[in-house]
N, C-alpha and C positions, 0 to 999 in steps of 0.2 A: 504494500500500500504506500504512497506517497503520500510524503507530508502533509499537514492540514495546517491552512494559513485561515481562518477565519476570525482573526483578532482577538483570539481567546487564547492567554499564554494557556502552556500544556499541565501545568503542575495547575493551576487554575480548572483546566478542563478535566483532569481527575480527583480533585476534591468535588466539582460538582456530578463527576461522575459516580464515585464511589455514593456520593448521597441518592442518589438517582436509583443507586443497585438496592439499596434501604428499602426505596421507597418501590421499585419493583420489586420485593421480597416481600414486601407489606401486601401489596396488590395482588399479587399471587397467591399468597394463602390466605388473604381472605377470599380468593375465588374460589379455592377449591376446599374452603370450608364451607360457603355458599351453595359450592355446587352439590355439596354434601348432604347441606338440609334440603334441601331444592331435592334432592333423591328421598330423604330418609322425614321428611315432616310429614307427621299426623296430625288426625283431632279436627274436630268440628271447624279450624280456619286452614285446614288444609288446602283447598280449592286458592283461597286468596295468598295463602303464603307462598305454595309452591308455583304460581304463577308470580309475586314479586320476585323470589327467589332467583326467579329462570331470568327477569329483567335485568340482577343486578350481577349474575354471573353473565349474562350476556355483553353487558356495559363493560367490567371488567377484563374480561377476553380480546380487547378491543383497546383498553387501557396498557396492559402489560407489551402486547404489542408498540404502542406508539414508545413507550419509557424509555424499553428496549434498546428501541431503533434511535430513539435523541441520543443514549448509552454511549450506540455506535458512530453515531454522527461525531460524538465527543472524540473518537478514535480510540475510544477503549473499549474493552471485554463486557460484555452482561455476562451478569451470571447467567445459569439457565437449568441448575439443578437442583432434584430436593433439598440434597447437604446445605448447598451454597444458601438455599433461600431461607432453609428451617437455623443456617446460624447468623444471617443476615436481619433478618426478619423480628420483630418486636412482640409480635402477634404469634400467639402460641397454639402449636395442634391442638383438637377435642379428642380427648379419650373418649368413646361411646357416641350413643345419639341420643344427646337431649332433648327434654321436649320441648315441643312450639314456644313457649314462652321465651326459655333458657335461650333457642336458638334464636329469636327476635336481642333477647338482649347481648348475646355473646356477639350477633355482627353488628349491633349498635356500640359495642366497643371494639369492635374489628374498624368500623369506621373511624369513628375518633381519634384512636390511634395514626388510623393515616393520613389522618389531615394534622395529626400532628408532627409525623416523620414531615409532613408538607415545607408545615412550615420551619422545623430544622433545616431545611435543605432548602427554603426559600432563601433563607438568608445567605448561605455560601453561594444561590446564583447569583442573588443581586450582588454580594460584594465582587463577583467576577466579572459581573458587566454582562452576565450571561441572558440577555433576554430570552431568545428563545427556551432557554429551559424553566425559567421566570414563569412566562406564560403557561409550558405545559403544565408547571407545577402548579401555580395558580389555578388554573381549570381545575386541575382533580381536585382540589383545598375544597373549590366551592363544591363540585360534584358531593363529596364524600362528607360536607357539614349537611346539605341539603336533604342526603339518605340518611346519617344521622338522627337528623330533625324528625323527619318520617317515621322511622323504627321505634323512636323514642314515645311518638304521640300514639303508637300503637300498645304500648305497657300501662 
């Protein structure tokens, strides 16, 4: 690969990259602890869980992709494995399948979480001048306070 001159020194582009890897490790598992309930919820709001469920694993599949890819744009490595993301990651596996309620509140703190990896890593872009990654990170902040908000007003 040939060098990358985009105004972004490189020791710059892997601090917001390694933050980046945070925050795609965040996203990641809480997809596929989403994608988890989204398989395994029962109980009388079954119908309406496992149809948000499928919404916010589908959102997310679409998120870890773009992180990814900004990762690479940066000219560094994503991670892309369990190990990598389960010791990256803040957000911790479910042992078992809890019920509906557990699982409304365990991804209402899957969320929170990553808007707050958001904004750790918002600030090493801004101090790099890094808009693009700014923006992406911004977008998931508000995505992932707004699904919050939602999960929240359902407890």
């Amino acid at each position: 690969m040939t060098s990358i001159n985009i105004g972004i020194a490189k020791t710059d582009r892997e601090q917001v990259a390694n933050g980046l890897s945070r925050l795609l490790s965040d996203s990641y598992t809480l997809y596929l602890q989403t994608h988890n309930f989204h398989w395994n919820v029962t109980g009388p709001r079954f119908r309406d869980l496992h149809m948000m469920f499928e919404e916010h694993y589908t959102e997310l599949a679409t998120a870890v992709d773009e992180i990814a890819e900004r990762i690479r744009t940066l000219g560094m490595r994503a991670p892309g494995t369990y190990k990598e993301f389960s010791q990256l990651s803040a957000i911790k596996e479910v042992e078992g399948v809890p019920d509906a309620s557990d699982m409304v509140s365990l991804l209402t703190k899957g969320h929170e979480q990553v808007v707050n990896t958001c904004r750790d890593v918002l600030l090493v872009a801004q101090e790099a001048s890094n808009e693009s990654s700014v923006a992406l990170i911004s977008d998931r902040m508000r995505l992932h306070e707004k699904t919050a908000w939602m999960l929240r007003s359902m407890q």
